[in-house]
C-alpha positions in Angstrom: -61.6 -10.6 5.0 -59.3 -10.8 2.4 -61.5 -8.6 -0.2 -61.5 -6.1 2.4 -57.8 -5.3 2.1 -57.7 -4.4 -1.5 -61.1 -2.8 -1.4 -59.9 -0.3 1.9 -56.6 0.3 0.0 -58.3 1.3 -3.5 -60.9 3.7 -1.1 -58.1 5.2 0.8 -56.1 5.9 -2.5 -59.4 7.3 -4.4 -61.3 8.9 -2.0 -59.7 9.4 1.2 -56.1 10.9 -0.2 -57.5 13.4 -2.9 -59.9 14.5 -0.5 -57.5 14.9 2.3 -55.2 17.2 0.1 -58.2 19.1 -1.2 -59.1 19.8 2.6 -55.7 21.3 3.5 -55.8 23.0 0.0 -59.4 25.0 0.7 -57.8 25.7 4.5 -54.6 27.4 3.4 -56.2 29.4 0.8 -58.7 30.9 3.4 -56.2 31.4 5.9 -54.0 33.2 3.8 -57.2 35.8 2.9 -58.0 39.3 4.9 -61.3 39.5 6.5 -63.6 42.5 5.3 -62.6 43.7 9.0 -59.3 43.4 8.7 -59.4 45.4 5.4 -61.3 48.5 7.9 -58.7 47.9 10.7 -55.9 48.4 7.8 -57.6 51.3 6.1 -58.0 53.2 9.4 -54.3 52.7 10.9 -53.4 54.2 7.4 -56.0 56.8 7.8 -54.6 57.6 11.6 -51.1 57.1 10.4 -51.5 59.9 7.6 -53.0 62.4 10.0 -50.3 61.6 12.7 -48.0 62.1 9.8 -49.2 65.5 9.0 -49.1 66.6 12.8 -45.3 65.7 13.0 -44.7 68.2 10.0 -47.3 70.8 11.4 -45.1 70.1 15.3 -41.6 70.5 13.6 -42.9 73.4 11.5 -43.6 75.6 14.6 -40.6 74.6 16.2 -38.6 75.2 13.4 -40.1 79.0 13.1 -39.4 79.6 17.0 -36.0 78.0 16.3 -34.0 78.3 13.6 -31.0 76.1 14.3 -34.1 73.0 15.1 -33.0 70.2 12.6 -35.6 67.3 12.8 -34.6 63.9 13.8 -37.1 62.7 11.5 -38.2 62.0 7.9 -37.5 65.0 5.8 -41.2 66.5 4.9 -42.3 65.7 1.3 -39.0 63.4 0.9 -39.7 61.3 -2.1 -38.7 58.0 -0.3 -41.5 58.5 2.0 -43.8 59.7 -0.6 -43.4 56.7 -3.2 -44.7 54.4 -0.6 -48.1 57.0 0.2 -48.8 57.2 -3.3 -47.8 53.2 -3.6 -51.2 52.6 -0.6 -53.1 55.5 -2.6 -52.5 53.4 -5.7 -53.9 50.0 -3.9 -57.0 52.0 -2.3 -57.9 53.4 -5.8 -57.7 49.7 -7.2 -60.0 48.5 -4.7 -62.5 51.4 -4.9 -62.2 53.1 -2.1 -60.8 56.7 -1.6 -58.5 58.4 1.0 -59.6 61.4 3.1 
């Protein structure tokens, strides 16, 4: 019996502790990973985001023609703030391969 104690403390320190941390280490690192389905969810909520995007302009467009005092509420068409993140996605998308309709 009093083998055992030394023998169960060297096992636990060796075996069971590095394995233990190497457990937690493999579960957060594929936790912390998108899915290829996630990826297709992203890329078509940008996709449907673009071409809601270009609606707006094409809505406040024909309202602005009909009236000329209309002052959207709105991101300014073509405003470089809201560019730089587009072309920002466009950049990632082009990284990974893929291209934007």
């Amino acid at each position: 019996m009093q083998d055992l104690i030394p023998l169960t403390a060297v096992v636990s320190i060796f075996v069971g502790l590095p394995w233990l941390i190497l457990h937690y280490i493999t579960k957060w690192k594929t936790a912390a990973t998108l899915t290829s389905g996630d990826e297709a969810l992203l890329e078509e909520l940008y996709q449907l985001a673009r071409r809601l995007d270009e609606r707006m302009d094409t809505v406040e467009r024909l309202v602005a023609a009909d009236n000329p005092g209309f002052q959207p509420a709105r991101i300014v068409h073509d405003s470089e703030a809201d560019n730089q993140k587009l072309r920002e996605l466009d950049r990632m998308f082009a990284e990974q391969g893929r291209t934007v309709k």
